[in-house]
N, C-alpha and C positions, 0 to 999 in steps of 0.2 A: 309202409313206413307211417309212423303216427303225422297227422297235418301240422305243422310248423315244426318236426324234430330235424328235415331235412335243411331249413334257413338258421337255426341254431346251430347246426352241426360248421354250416359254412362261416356263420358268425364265426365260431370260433375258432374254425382253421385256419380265418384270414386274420382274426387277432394275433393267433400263434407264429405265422409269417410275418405280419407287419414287427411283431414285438422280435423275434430273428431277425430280421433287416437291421431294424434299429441300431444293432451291435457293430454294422459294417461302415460308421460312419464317427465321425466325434475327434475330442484331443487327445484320445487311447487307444486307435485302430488302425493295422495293418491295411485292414483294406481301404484306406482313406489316406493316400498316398502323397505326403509332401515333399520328399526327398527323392535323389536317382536310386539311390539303393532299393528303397520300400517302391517304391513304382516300378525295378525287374522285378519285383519278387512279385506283387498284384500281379505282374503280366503274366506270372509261369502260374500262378495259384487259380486265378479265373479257368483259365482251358482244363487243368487236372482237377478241377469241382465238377468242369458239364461232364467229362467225360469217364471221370468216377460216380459221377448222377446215373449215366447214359448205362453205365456198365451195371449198376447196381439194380435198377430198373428191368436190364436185360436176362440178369440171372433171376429176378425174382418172378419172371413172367413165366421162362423157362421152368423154375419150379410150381409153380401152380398149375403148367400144362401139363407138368409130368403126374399132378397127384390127382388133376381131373380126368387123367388118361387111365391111371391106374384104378380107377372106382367105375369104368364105364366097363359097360357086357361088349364081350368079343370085341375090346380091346388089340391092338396089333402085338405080336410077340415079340418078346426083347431081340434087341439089335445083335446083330450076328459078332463073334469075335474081330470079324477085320470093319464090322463098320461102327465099335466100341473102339477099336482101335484110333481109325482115322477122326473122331470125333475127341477124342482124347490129343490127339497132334494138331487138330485144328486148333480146340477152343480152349486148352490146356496148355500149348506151348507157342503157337503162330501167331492167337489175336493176342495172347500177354505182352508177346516182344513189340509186335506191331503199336504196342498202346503206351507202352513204356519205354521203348527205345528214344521215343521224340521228347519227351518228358527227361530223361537221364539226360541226352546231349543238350538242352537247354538247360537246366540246371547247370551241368556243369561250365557252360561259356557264361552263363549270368552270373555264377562263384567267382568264376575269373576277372571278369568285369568288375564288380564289387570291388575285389581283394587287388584292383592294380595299382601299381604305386603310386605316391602322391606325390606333387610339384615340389621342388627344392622350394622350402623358406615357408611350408604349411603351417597354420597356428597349431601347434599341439597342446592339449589338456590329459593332465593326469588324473585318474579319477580313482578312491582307494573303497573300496566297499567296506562299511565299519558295520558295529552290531548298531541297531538296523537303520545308517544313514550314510551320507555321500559324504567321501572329504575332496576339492575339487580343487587342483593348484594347475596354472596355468603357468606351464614356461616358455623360454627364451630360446634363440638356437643352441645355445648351449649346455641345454637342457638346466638348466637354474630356474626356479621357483618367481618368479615374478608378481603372483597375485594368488590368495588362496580362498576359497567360499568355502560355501557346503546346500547340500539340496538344490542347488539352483545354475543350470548351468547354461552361460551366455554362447552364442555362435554367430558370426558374421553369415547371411544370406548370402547364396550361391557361390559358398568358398569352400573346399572340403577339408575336413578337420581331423586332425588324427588325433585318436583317441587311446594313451597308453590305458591301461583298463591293471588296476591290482587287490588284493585282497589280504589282510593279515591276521585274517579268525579263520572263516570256511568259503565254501566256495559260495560266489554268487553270482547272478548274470548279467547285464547291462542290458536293455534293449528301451530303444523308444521306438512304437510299433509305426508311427507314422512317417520314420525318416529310417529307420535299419533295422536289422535281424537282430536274432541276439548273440551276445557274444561273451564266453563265461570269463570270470573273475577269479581267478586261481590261488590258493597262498603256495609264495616262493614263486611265483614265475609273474610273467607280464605279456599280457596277451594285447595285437592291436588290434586297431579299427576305425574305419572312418566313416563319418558323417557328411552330407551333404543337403543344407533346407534349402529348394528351391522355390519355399515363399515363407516370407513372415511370418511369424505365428508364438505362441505357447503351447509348447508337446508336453504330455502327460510320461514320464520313463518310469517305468519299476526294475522291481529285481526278478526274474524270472526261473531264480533257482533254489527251491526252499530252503530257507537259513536259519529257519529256528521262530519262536515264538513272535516275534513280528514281522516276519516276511510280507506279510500282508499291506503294511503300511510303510515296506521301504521304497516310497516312489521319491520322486526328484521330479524339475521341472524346468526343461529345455526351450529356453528362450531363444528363438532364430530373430534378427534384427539385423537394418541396415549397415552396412558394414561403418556409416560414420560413426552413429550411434550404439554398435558395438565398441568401437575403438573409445570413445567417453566415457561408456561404462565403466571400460577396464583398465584406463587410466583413474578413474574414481576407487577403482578396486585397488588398486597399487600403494594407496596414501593410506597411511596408519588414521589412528580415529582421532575422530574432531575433539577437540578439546571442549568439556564444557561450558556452556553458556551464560548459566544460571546457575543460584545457589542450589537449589532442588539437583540439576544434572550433577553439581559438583558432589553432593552429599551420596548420590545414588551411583557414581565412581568409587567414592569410598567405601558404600557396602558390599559393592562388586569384589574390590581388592581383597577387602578384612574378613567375608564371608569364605562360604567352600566354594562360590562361583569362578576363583582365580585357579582352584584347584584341578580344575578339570578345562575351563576355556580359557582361550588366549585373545587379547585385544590388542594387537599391534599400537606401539605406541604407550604402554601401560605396563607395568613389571608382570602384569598376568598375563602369563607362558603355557596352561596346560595344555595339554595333547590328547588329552580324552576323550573329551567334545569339540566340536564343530567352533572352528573360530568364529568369536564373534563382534570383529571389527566394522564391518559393516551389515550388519544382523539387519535395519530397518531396513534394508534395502531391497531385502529376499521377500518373496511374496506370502511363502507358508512359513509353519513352524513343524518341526519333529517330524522332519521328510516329507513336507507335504500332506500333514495330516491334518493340520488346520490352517488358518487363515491366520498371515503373521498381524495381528490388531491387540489394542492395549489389553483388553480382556482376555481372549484367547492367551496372549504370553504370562498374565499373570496368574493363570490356573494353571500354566504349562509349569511354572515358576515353583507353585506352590503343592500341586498335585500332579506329578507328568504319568503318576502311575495310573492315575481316574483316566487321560485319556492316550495310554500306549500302553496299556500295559506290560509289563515283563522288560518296558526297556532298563537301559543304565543310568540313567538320572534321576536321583535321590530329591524327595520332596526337601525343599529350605524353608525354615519354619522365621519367618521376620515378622516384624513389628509391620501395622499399616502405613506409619509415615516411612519406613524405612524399605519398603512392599512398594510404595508411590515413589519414592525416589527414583529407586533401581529403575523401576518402568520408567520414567523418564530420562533415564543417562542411554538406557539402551534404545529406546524410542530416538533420538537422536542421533545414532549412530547409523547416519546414512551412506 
């Protein structure tokens, strides 16, 4: 081997590992476990990686003795019909079950676990998968509508939450990888599922079932928080929007109304009712804009405003072409809508 090709070779195998690790941790990973659900699933996924490692290892060793065996002089002669046989029932049918049957019974008691029912009086949230964003209404036991978002969805800490899950274009999937599995999004039907954050945090959720030219960018963003501080929240959520303040909020109410902005979003409190878009009564409150794909800040909204096609392409929201004083307003009535 050439002198330093063998400490390059390992530089970069150990980059190539460090840089695979890196994937196994974060506000987007499975194996970085905040929740009871994603914590059985890490426990069943670690043992079937060594022991799909172990096995993969095993057969590859196997074929390199066979092709070192077969190029060697006077070689041994192939294996008789009953010891092709038994080697074939060994490692063919005995070590598969042996390897998988403990793998099948855990999964399936970890399914169960998961999927057991939840305490009378659970917080339930509906969540509808739209082209490419979340609509997120939080009801009552009565199933009634009590508070509605979009992209941003609130949870009390160590409380478990059902999750109606629906769809009314295609199918899509729900998953936040570091508190649960995923779990698809159907049109016409209503699929559950529950949540459980067993610590504080901001989760990263996307869509995990491709849906068309922005799949990419239908993530959302799962705020676990203490249960007082959720309950503030979502009484904050409940109240139609704040009236404005200032001449400037009141003038950028009105270009809200008389624009297409009323046509497509609804601001509780305001004759603007659409259904299109993502309400937006408490818009300053949510952290990103267009599913978490930027940073909800006066700049970012006002390009989202004026160009939503520069940065999502292919969504449904048509650029609005306003004047600057009337460009500044708007940002300011909706900037205030906390």
């Amino acid at each position: 081997m050439i002198p330093g090709t063998r400490s390059r070779a390992i530089v970069i195998l150990g980059a190539g590992i460090a840089t695979l690790l890196s994937g196994c941790s974060g506000s987007q990973s499975a194996l970085n476990p905040a929740g009871s659900a994603a914590d059985l699933i890490a426990r069943l996924w670690w043992p079937t990686l060594v022991v799909a490692s172990l096995v993969t290892m095993l057969v590859l060793a196997l074929l390199l003795v066979a092709i070192f065996r077969a190029h060697k002089k006077g070689a041994a002669l192939p294996l008789s019909a009953r010891q092709s046989r038994n080697l074939v029932i060994a490692c063919g049918i005995i070590l598969p079950l042996a390897a998988t049957i403990p793998f099948a019974l855990s999964s399936f008691s970890i399914g169960r676990e998961i999927d057991a029912p939840l305490p009378d009086g659970a917080l339930t949230v509906e969540v509808v998968g739209k082209l490419w964003w979340w609509e997120v209404h939080y009801l009552d036991e009565t199933g009634g509508r009590i508070a509605t978002t979009a992209n941003e969805i609130h949870i009390p800490v160590n409380e478990p939450v059902r999750f109606l899950l629906k769809s009314d274009n295609v199918i899509h999937s729900f998953w936040v990888p570091n508190l649960q599995g995923k779990t698809d999004m159907m049109p016409g039907r209503t699929n559950v599922t529950s949540v459980t954050a067993n610590q504080p945090g901001i989760y990263r959720g996307q869509c995990a079932e491709y849906c068309g030219t922005q799949h990419a960018l239908m993530a959302f963003l799962l705020v676990a928080e203490e249960p007082e501080a959720f309950e503030a929240w979502l009484e904050g959520q409940r109240q139609p929007a704040m009236e404005p303040a200032t001449a400037q909020e009141m003038l950028g109410r009105e270009v809200f109304l008389n624009e297409d902005c009323a046509d497509c979003h609804a601001i509780r409190g305001t004759s603007a009712e659409g259904q299109d878009g993502p309400d937006l009564t408490h818009i300053a409150s949510r952290r990103t804009l267009a599913a978490a794909t930027t940073p909800n800040r006066i700049g970012h909204l006002g390009g989202w405003i004026t160009d939503p096609q520069h940065i999502k392409p292919g969504n449904q929201m048509p650029s609005t072409e306003l004047s600057p004083a009337n460009l500044q307003a708007l940002l300011s009535y909706l900037g205030s809508l906390e």
